[in-house]
C-alpha positions as CSV (number, residue, x, y, z in Angstrom):
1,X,-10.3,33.0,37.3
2,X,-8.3,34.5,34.6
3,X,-5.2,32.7,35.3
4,X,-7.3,29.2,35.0
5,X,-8.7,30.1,32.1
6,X,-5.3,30.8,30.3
7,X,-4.0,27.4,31.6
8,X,-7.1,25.9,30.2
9,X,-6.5,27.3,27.3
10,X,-2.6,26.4,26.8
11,X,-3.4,22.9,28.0
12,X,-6.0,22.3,25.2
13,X,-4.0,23.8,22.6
14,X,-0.6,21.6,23.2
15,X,-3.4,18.4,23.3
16,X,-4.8,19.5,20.2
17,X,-1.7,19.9,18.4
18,X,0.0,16.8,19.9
19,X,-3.0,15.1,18.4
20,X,-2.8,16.5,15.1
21,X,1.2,15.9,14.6
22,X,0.5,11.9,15.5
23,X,-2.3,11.8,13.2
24,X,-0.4,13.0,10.0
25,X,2.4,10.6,10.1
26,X,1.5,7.4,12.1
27,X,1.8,4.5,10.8
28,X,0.7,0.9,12.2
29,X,3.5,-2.0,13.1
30,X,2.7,-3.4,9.9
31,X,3.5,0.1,8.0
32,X,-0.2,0.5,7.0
33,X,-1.7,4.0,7.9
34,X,-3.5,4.7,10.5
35,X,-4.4,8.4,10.1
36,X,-3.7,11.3,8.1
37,X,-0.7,10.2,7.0
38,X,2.3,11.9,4.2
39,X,1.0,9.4,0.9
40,X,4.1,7.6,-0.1
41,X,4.6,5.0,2.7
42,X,7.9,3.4,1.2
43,X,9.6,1.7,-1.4
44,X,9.5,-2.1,-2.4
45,X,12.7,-4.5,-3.7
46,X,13.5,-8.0,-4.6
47,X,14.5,-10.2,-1.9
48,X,17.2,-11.7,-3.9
49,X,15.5,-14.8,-3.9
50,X,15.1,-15.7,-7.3
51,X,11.8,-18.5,-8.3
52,X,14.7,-21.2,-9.7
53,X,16.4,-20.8,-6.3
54,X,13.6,-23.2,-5.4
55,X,12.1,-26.4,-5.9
56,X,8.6,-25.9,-7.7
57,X,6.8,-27.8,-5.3
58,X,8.1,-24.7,-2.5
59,X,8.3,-21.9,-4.6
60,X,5.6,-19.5,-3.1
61,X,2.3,-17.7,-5.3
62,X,4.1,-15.0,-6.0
63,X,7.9,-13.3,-5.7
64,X,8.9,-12.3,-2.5
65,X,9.8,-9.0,-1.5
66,X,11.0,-6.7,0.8
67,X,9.2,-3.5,1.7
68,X,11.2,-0.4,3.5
69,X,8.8,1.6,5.1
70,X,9.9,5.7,5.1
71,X,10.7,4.7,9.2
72,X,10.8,1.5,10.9
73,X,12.6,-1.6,9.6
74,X,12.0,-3.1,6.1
75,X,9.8,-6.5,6.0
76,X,9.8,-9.5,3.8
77,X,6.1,-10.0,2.3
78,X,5.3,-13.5,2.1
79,X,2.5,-15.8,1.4
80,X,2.5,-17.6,4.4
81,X,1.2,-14.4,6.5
82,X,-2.1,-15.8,7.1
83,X,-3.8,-12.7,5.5
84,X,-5.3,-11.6,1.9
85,X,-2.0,-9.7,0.4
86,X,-3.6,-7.7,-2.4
87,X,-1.1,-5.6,-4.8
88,X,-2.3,-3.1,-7.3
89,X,0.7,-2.2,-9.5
90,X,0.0,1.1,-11.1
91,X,1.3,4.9,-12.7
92,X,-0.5,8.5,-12.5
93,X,-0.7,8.8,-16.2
94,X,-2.9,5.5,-16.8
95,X,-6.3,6.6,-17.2
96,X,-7.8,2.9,-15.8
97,X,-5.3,3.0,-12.8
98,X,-6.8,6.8,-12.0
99,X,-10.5,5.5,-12.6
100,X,-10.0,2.8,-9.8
101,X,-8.3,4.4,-7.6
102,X,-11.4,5.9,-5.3
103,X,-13.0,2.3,-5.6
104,X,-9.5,0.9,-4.3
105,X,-9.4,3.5,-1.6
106,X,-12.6,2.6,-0.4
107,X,-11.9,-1.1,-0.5
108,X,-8.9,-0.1,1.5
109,X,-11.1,1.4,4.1
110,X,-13.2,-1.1,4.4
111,X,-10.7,-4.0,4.6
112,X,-7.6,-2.7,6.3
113,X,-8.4,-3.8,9.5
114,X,-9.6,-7.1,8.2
115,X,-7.4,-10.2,7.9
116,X,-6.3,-8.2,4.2
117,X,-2.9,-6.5,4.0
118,X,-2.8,-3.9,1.0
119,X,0.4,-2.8,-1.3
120,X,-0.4,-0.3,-3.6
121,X,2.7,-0.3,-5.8
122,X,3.5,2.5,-8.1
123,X,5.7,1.6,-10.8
124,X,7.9,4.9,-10.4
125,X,10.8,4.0,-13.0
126,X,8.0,4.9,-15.5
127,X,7.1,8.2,-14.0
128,X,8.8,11.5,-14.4
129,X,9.7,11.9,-10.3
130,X,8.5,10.4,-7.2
131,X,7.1,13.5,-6.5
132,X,4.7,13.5,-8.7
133,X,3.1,10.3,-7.3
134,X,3.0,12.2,-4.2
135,X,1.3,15.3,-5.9
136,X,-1.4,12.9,-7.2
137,X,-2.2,11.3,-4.3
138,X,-2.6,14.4,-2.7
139,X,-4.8,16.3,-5.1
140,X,-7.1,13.2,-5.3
141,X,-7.1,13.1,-1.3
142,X,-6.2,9.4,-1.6
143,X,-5.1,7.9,1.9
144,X,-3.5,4.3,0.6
145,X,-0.7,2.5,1.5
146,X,1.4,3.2,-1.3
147,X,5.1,2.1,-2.1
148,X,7.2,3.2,-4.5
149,X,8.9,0.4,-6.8
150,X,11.9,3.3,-8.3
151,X,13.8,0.2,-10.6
152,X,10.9,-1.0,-12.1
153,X,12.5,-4.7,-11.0
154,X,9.4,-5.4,-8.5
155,X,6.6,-5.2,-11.2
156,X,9.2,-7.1,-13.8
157,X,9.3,-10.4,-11.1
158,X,5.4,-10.1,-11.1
159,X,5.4,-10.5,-14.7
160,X,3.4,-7.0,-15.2
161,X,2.9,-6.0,-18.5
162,X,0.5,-3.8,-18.1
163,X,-1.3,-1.5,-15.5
164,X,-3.0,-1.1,-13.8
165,X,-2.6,-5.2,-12.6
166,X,-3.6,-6.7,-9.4
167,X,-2.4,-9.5,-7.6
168,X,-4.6,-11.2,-4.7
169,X,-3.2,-14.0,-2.6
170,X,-5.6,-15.8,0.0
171,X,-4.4,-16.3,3.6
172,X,-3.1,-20.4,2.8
173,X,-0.6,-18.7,0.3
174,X,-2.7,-20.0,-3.0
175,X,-2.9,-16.5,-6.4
176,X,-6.7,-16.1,-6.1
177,X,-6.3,-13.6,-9.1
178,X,-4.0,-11.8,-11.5
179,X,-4.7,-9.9,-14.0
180,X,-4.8,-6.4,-16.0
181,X,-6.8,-4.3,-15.8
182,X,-9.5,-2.3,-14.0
183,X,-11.2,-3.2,-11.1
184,X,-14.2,-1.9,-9.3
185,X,-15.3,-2.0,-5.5
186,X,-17.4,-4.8,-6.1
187,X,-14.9,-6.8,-8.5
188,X,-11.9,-6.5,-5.6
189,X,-14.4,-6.9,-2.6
190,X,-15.1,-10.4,-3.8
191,X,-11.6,-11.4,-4.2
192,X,-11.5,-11.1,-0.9
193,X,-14.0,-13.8,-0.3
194,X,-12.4,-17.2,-2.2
């Protein structure tokens, strides 16, 4: 009886811990996170597709670019996804960007496994270390899918001047907003109805 209960007992411990260790880092196929996860999900960079490289009548809503997940292959985000693509460009030391944040984590919740795919960018060229955007993140317990723009070049393309700014484009490929400045729950919610 002993014996069984020791095996019982190893057998639920390796499940439990098997469960936690996929839980803290997994990520879905389209880099979003799916669980506990570390906060910085990867970086973001130009394609090298520049808007004069094409004809105004093709040029899509927004730049294209390339995201690099911390594992897994790096994807071009484009406009003809058939999904919301909302991007919140953002720092740690900007009061507004730190007063929507648990709106936008909510609205993450809510909407990441609706048709919306989230990029919450962090403009770390105007930070003092990447690891301080991860230090943030996790003292406010924030579970976002957050990338790292390190040159700046990213925000530059979008034409953000200041933060935080969020760009929303609807699943035909047409800007539905962008703009400075805060948002709340309700304000981005309803974005992600036109």
């Amino acid at each position: 009886m002993r014996h069984k209960l020791i095996a019982l007992l190893t057998a639920a411990t390796i499940i439990a811990l098997a469960w936690y260790l996929t839980g803290r880092n997994s990520t879905g196929t389209s880099g979003q996170p799916t669980g506990q996860n570390t906060p910085i999900i990867g970086k973001v960079y130009l394609t090298g597709k520049t808007q004069t490289d094409q004809k105004a009548e093709n040029r899509p809503a927004i730049p294209e670019f390339v995201v690099q997940p911390a594992t897994g292959s790096p994807q071009n985000i484009r406009t003809d996804s058939g999904k919301y693509i909302f991007i919140n460009f953002w720092n740690t030391w900007c009061p507004p960007c730190r007063e929507e944040m648990p709106d936008l984590a909510r609205l993450y919740r809510d909407y990441r496994d609706k048709n919306v795919a989230f990029y919450f960018i962090n403009i770390t060229a105007g930070e003092k270390s990447p690891a301080e955007v991860e230090k943030f993140l996790q003292q406010q317990e924030l579970n976002l899918p957050v990338y790292l723009d390190e040159t700046g070049k990213v925000a530059t393309a979008f034409g953000v001047r200041a933060i935080p700014t969020t760009v929303v484009v609807s699943p035909s490929g047409q800007l539905v907003y962008a703009r400075a400045g805060m948002l709340t729950y309700a304000q981005a919610a309803e974005l992600l109805k036109k």
